[in-house]
GULOMAR-690564 format. One record per residue: residue in one letter; x negated, z, y negated of N, C-alpha, C in turn. Coordinates in steps of 0.1 Angstrom, whole numbers, padded with zeros to 4 digits, always signed. Layout:
N
AXZYXZYXZY ...
END
This chain:
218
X-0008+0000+0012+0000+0000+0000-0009+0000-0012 X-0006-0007-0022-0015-0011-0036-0011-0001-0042 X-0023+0008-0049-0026+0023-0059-0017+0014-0073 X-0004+0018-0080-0005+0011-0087-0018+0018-0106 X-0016+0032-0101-0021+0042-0111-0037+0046-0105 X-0047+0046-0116-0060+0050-0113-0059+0063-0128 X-0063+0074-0124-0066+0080-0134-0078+0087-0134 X-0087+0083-0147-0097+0092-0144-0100+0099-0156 X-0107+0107-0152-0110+0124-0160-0125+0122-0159 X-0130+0125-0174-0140+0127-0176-0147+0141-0183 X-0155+0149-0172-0158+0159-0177-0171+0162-0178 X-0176+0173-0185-0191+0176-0190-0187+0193-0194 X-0189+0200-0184-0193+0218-0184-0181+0221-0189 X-0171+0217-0176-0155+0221-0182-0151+0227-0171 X-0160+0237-0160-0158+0247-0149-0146+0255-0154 X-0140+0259-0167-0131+0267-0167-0114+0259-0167 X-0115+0247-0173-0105+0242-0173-0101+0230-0156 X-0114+0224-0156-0110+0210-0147-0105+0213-0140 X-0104+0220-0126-0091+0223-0121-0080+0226-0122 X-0077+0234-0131-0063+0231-0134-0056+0218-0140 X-0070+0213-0149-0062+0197-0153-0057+0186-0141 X-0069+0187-0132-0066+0181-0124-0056+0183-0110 X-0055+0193-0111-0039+0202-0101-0025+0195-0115 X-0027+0197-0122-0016+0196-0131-0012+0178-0133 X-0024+0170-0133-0027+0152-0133-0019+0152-0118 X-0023+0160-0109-0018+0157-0092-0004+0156-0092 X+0002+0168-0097+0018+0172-0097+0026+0162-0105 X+0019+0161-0116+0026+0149-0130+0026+0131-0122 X+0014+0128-0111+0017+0115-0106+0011+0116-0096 X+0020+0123-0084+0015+0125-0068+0010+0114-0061 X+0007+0099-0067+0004+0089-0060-0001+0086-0066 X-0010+0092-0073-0018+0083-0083-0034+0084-0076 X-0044+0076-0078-0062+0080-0075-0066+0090-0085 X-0069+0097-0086-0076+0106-0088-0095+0108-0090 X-0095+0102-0100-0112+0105-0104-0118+0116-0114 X-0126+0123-0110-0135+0130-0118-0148+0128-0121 X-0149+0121-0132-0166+0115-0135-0176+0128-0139 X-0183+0136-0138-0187+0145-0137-0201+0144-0143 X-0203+0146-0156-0212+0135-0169-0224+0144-0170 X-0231+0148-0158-0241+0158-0158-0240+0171-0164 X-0227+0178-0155-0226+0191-0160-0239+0201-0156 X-0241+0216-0163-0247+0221-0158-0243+0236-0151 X-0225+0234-0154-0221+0245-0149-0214+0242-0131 X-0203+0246-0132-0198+0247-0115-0187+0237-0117 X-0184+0224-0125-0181+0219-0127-0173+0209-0115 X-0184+0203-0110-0184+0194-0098-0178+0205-0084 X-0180+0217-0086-0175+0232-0074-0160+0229-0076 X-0155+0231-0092-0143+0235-0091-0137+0224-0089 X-0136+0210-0095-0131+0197-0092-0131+0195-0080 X-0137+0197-0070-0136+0195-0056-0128+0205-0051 X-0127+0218-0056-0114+0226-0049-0103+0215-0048 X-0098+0208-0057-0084+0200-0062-0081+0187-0044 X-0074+0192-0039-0065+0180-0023-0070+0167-0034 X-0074+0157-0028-0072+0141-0032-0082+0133-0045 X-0088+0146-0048-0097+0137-0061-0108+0137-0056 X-0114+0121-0059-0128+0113-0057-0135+0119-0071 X-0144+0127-0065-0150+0132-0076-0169+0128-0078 X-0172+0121-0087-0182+0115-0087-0193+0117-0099 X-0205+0117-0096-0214+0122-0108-0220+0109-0115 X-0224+0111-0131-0228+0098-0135-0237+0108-0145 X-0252+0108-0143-0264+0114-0148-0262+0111-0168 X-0262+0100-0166-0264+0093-0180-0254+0099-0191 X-0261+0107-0201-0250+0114-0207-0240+0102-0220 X-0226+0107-0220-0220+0099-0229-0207+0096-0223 X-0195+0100-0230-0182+0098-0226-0177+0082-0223 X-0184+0075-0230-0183+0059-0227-0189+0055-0215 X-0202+0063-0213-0210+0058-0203-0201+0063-0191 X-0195+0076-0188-0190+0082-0176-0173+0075-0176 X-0166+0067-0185-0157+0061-0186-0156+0048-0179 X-0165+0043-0185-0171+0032-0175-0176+0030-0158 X-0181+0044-0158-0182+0044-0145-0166+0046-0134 X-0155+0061-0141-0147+0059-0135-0141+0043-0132 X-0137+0041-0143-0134+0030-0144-0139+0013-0133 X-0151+0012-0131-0157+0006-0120-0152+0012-0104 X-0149+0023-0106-0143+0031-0091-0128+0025-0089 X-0120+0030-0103-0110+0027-0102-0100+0012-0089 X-0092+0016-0084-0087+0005-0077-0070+0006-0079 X-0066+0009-0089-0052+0010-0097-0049-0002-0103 X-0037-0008-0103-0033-0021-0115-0039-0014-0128 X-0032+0005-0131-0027+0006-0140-0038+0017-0139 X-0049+0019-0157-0062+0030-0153-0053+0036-0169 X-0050+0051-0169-0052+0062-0175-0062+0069-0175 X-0066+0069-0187-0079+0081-0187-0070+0097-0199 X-0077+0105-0192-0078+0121-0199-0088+0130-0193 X-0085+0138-0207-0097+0146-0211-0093+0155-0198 X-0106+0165-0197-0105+0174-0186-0107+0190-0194 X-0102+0185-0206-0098+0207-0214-0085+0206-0217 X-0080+0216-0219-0066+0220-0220-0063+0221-0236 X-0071+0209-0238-0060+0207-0257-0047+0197-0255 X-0048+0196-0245-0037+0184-0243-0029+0189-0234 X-0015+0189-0234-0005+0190-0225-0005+0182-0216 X-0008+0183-0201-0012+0175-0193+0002+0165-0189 X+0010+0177-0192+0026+0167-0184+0031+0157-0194 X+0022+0161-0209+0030+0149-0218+0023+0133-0216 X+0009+0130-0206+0009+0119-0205+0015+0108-0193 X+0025+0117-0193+0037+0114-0178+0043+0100-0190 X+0046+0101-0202+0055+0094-0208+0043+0079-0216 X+0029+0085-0213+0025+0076-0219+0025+0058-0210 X+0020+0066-0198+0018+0057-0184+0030+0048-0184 X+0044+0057-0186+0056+0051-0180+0061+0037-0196 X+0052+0041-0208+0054+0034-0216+0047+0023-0216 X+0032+0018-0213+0025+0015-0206+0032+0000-0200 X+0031+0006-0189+0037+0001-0173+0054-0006-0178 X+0061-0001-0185+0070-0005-0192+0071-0018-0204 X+0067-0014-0211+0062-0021-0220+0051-0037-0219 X+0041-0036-0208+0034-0040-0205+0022-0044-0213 X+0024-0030-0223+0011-0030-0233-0001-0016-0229 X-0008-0013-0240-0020-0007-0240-0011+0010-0245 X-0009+0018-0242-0001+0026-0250-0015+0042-0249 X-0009+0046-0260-0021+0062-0262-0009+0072-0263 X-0017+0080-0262-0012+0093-0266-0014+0103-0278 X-0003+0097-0291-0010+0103-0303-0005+0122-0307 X-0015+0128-0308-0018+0137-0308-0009+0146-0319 X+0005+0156-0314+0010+0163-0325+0000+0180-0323 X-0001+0181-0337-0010+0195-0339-0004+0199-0351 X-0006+0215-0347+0003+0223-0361-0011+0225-0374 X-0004+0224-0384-0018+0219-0398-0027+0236-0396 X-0023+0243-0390-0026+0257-0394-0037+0255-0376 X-0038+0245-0371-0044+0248-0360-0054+0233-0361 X-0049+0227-0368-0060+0211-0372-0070+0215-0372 X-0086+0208-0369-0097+0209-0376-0091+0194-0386 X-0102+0206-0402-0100+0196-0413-0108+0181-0409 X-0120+0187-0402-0129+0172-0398-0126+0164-0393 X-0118+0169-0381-0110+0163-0372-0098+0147-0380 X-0091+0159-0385-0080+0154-0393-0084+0139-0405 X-0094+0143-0406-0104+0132-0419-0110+0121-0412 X-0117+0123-0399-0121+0115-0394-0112+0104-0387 X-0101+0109-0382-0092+0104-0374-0086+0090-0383 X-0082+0096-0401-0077+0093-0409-0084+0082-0414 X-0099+0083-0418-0102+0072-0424-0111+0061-0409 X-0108+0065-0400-0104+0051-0387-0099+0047-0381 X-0088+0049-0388-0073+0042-0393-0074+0034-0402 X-0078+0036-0413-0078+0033-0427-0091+0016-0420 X-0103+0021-0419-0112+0008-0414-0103+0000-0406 X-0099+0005-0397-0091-0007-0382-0084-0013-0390 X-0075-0007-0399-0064-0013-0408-0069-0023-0414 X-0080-0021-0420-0089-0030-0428-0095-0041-0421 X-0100-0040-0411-0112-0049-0401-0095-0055-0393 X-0084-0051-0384-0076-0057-0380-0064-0065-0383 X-0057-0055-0395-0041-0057-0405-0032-0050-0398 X-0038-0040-0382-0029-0028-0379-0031-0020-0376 X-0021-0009-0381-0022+0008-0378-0020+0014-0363 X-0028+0018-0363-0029+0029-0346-0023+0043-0350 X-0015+0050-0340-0013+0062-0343-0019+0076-0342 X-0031+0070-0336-0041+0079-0335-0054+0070-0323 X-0063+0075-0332-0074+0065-0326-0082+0069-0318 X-0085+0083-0321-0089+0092-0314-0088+0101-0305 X-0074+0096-0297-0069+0103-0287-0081+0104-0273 X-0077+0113-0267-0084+0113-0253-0075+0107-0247 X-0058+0103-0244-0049+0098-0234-0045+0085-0240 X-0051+0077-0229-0046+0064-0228-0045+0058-0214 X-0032+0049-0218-0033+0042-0203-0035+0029-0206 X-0038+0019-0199-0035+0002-0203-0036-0002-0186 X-0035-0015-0184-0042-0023-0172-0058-0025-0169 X-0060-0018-0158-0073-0016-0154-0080-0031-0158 X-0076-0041-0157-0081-0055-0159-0086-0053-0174 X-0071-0052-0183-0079-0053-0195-0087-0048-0203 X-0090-0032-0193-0100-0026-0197-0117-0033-0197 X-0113-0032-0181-0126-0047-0180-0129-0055-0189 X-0122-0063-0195-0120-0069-0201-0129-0069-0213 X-0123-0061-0220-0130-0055-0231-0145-0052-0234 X-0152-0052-0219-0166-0051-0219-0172-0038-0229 X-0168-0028-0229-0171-0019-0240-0189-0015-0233 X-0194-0008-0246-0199-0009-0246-0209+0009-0251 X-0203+0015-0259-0204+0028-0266-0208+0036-0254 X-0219+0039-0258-0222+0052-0248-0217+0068-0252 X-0215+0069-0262-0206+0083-0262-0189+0085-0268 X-0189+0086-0279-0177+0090-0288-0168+0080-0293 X-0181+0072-0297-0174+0059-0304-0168+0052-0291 X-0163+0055-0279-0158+0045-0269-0139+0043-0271 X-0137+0057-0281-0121+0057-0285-0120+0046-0290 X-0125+0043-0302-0124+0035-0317-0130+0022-0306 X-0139+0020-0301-0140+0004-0295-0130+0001-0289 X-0124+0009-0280-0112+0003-0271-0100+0005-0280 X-0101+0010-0290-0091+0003-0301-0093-0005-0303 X-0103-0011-0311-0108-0026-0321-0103-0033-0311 X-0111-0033-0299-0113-0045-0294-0101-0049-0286 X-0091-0037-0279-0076-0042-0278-0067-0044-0288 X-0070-0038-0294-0061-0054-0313-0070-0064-0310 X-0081-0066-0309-0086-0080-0312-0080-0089-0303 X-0082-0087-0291-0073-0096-0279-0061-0096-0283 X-0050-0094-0290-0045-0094-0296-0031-0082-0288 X-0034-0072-0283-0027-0065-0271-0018-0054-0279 X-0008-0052-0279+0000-0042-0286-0005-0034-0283 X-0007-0019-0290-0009-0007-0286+0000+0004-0292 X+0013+0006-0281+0024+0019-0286+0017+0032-0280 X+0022+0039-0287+0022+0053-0289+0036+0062-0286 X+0031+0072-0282+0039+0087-0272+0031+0095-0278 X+0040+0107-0282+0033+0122-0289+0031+0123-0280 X+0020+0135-0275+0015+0142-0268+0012+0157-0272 X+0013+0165-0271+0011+0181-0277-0004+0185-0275 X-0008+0188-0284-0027+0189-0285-0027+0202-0298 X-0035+0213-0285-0042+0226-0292-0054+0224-0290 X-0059+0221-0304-0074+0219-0309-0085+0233-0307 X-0093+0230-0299-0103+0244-0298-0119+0238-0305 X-0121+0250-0307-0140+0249-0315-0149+0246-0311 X-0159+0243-0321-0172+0240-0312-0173+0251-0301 X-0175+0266-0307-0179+0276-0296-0168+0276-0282 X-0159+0269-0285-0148+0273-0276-0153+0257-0265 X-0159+0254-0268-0165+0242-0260-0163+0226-0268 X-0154+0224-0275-0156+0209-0289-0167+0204-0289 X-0168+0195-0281-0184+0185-0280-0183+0175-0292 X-0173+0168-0296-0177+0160-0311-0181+0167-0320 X-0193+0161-0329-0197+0166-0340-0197+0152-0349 X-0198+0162-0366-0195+0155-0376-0207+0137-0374 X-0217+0140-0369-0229+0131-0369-0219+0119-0359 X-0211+0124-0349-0209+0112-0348-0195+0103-0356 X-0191+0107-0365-0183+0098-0373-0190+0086-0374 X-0202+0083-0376-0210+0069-0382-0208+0063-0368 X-0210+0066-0356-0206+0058-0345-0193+0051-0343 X-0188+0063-0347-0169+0059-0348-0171+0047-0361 X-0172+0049-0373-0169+0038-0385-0176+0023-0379 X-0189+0027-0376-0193+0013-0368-0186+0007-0362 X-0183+0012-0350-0170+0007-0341-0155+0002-0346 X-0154+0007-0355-0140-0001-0363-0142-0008-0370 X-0156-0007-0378-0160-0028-0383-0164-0037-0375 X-0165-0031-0364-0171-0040-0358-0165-0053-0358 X-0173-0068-0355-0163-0077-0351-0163-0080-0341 
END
């Protein structure tokens, strides 16, 4: 029987959360593949992901969330590849609606991010904003959030895309470059509690210039 759903999870020293994301990804699409790219953790990372029945859990040395996206992604044998983060800023059961919009639709769809202003990072918020503001500029259309961790589209067209970002900037390329093929991209809120750097928040301000690159890009 053909996998129609590949989803994969990419994590880096997320021993507190990854299993439960990935128990909670299991329940939300019991027939989905199941990957955990495991981006050279140094904690028990790859320990607790393997507790989880059914996920292909695999290591990719090379650090960089593009780089370990890419690799699920090569595993993948789904029509249809969802990727999500593996920390619990994201409501895991709200990308149940992204997939089915997705697969529906038969577009690229994300998961744009609702956050209460009193729990935003301002950086966050600014960053997010003016790459929007470039794509807008470099394409003629608005995304609802560019910097989501939840997206689904067709495993092909990810291919496709040939991306290329080895870390952060891999959101904002698979934006550009799915407007550029000219591919709709809808949006589904998703519920997102933003946590800190100490609280484990791996983007930092340095990489915005990767992100703005990535939205001029041509």
């Amino acid at each position: 029987m053909a996998i129609e759903l590949s989803v994969v999870v990419c994590a880096r020293n997320e021993e507190s959360s990854v299993a439960e994301v990935l128990t909670r990804l299991r329940q939300t699409f019991p027939t989905a593949e199941l990957i955990l790219v495991d981006n050279g953790s140094t904690d028990k990372t790859t320990q607790e992901a393997s507790k989880v029945a059914g996920v292909v859990v695999v290591s990719e040395q090379t650090p960089g969330k593009g780089t370990a996206m890419r690799t699920g992604a090569r595993l993948a044998t789904g029509k249809w590849l969802m990727f999500h983060d593996a920390d619990l800023e994201y409501v895991v059961e709200d990308s149940a609606q992204v997939v089915l919009t997705a697969m529906r639709n038969d577009c690229s769809c994300i998961g744009a991010r609702l956050v209460a202003y009193d729990q935003v990072l301002p950086s966050s918020w600014l960053a997010n904003r003016l790459i929007q503001l470039l794509l807008r500029m470099r394409t003629g259309q608005h995304v609802a959030d560019v910097l989501t961790g939840t997206r689904c589209m067709r495993t092909s067209l990810f291919n496709e895309l040939a991306t290329q970002s080895p870390h952060f900037g891999i959101e904002t390329e698979i934006t550009r470059a799915t407007l550029q093929k000219g591919v709709r991209i809808d949006a589904e809120p998703v519920r997102f509690f933003p946590r800190s750097v100490d609280a484990g928040k791996k983007i930092r301000v340095w990489d915005l210039f990767a992100l703005m690159a990535q939205a001029l890009k041509r």
